[in-house]
N, C-alpha and C positions, 0 to 999 in steps of 0.2 A: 573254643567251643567244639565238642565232640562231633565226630560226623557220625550220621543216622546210619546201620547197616544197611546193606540193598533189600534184604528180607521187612528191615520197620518201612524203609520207603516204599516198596507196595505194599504193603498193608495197607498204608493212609496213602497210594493214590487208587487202589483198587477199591477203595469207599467212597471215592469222591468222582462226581460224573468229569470231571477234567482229565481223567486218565484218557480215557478216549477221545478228546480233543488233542489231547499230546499225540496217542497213538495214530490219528488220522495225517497231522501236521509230519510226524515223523516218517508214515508209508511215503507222503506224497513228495518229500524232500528226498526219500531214499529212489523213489518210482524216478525222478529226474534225473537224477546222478545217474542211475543207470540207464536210463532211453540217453542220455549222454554220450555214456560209454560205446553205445551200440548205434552211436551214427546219428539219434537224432530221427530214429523211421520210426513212422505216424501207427506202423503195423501193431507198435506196441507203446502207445501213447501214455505217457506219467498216469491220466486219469485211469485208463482200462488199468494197468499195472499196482495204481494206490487200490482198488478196487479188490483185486485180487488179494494183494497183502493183507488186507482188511479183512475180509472175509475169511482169512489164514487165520487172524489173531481170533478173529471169535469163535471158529469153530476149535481153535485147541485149548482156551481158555472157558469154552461152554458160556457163552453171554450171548443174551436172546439180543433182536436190533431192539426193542425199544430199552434196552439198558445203552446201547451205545449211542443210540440216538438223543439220550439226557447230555453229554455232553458235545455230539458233532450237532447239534443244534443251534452252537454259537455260531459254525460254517456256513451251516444250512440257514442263520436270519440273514447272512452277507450278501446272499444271491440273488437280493432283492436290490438293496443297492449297488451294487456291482452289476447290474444289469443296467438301471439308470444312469450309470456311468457312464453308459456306451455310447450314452447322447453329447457327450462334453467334448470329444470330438467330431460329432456329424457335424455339430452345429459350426464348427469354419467350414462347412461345405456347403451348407445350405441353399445358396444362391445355384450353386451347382443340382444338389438335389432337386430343387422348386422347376430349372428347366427340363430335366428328365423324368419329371413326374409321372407322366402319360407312359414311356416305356417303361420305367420300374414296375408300374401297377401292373402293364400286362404282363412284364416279364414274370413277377413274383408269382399272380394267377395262375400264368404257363408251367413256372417251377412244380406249384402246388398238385395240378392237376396230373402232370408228369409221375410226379412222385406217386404220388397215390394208388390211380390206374394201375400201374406197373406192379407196385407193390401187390396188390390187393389182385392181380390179375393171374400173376406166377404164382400167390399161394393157393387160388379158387384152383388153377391149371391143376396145380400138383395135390389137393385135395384136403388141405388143412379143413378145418373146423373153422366154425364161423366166429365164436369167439378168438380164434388165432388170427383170424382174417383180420377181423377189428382190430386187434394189439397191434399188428404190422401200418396199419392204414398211414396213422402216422410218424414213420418213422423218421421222418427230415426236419423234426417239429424239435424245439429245445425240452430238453426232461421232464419241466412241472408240465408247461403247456401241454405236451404230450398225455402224459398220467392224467390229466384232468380231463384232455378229449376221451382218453379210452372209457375212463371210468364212467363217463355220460354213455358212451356207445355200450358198453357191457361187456367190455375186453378185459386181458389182464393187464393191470399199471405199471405190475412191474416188471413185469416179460417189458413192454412197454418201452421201461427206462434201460432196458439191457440190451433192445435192438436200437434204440435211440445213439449208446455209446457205439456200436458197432459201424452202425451209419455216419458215424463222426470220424470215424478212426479211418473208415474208408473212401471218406470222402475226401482226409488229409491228403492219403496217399495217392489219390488215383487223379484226385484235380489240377497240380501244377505239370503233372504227365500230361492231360488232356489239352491244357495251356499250351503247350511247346506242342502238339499236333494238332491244334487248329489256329496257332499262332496269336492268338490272344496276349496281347501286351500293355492293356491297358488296365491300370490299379484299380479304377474304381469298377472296373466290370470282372477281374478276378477277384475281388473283394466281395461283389456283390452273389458270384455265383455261389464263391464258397460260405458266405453267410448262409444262402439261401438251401442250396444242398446238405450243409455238415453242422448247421446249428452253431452252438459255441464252441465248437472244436474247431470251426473253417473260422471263427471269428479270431480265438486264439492264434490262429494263424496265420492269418493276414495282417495283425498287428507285428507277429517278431517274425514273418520272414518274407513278409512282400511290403510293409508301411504302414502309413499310416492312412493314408488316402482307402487302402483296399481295408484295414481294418475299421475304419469308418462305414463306411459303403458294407462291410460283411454287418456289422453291427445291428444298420437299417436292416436288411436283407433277411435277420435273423428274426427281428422283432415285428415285420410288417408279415413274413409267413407264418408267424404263429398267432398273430393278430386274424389273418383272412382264413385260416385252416378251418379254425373253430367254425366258422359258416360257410366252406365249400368244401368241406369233408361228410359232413351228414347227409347233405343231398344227395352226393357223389356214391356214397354208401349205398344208397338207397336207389339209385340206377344198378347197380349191382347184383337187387335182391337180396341184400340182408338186411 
């Protein structure tokens, strides 16, 4: 059987939305190997990295996103269960979670409000614009959850989703440093910080390089602060003046 040239093989994968499902699987296998090579630092994490390459391939091939989004849309239906998944480990913790109840909640609250304030109070300091105030508000919040607060509040989604990774990537690097100088040793409490600070980037992380116990606890931590955002980020907006 003849093999097809490389010029007939994209032909027929440049007609078909699966190119870009190839193309995305390949950035993001290529983005690994090399955060690999380079140690493994959170500075430049597989996801920011797949991002960039992507964004390479389309601007040199001239393809708007919603062509690319016909086929990364089989990625983008995963994130729903792949987020449900995250439950399939809490639940051998449960017993555990059920007595910490009462401090998860206020911690998570604490987390929330923390985040927020700050955010929202260095860009009012330094004079952003109030729809950029919005986009930042919540930046500790996972992607959709995030894009779906701003786009109620009247921010941009997807500046949004680009301070979102940023906040991820920073919060890989900065949080097991802050571990080892407040001496924090306990899995399900660095689990739960970096759920709750880095979204699914702290969650990613607590699974392959602290366990399972912290990647559990990140999990909860991830899914309960963008559960409570959505109703103590409007008020909170709104003590602010915008």
């Amino acid at each position: 059987m003849p093999v097809p040239a490389l010029d007939q093989l994209w032909v027929y994968l440049s007609a078909s939305p699966l190119l870009h499902l190839l193309v995305t699987l390949l950035a993001f296998m290529g983005a690994s190997y090399l955060n690999r090579l380079l140690g493994g630092t959170p500075f430049l994490h597989p996801v920011v990295l797949t991002i960039v390459l992507i964004i390479g391939f389309l601007t040199l091939t001239d393809t708007d996103y919603a062509t690319y989004f016909e086929g990364a849309q089989f990625i983008h239906f995963l994130l729903g269960p792949a987020t449900v998944a995250l439950a399939i480990p809490l639940y051998d913790y449960r017993e555990r979670v059920r007595r910490m109840l009462v401090p998860i909640l206020l911690s998570c609250v604490a987390g929330i409000v923390t985040a927020v304030t700050s955010a929202v109070g260095v860009a009012m300091l330094m004079g952003a614009s109030r729809e950029t105030v919005l986009t930042l508000s919540p930046k500790s919040v996972t992607s959709p959850i995030a894009m779906g607060i701003v786009e109620k509040l009247g921010g941009i989604p997807s500046l949004a989703a680009g301070m979102v990774l940023i906040t991820g990537s920073l919060g890989c690097a900065l949080g097991p440093v802050i571990f080892r100088l407040v001496r924090v040793r306990d899995p399900s409490v660095q689990g739960f910080t970096m759920g709750l600070a880095a979204h699914g980037f702290g969650t990613a992380y607590s699974f392959s390089s602290i366990g399972a116990v912290a990647g559990a606890f990140a999990g909860l931590a991830m899914g309960l602060t963008g559960l409570l955002t959505a109703f103590i980020l409007p008020p909170l907006v709104h003590l602010f003046g915008l």
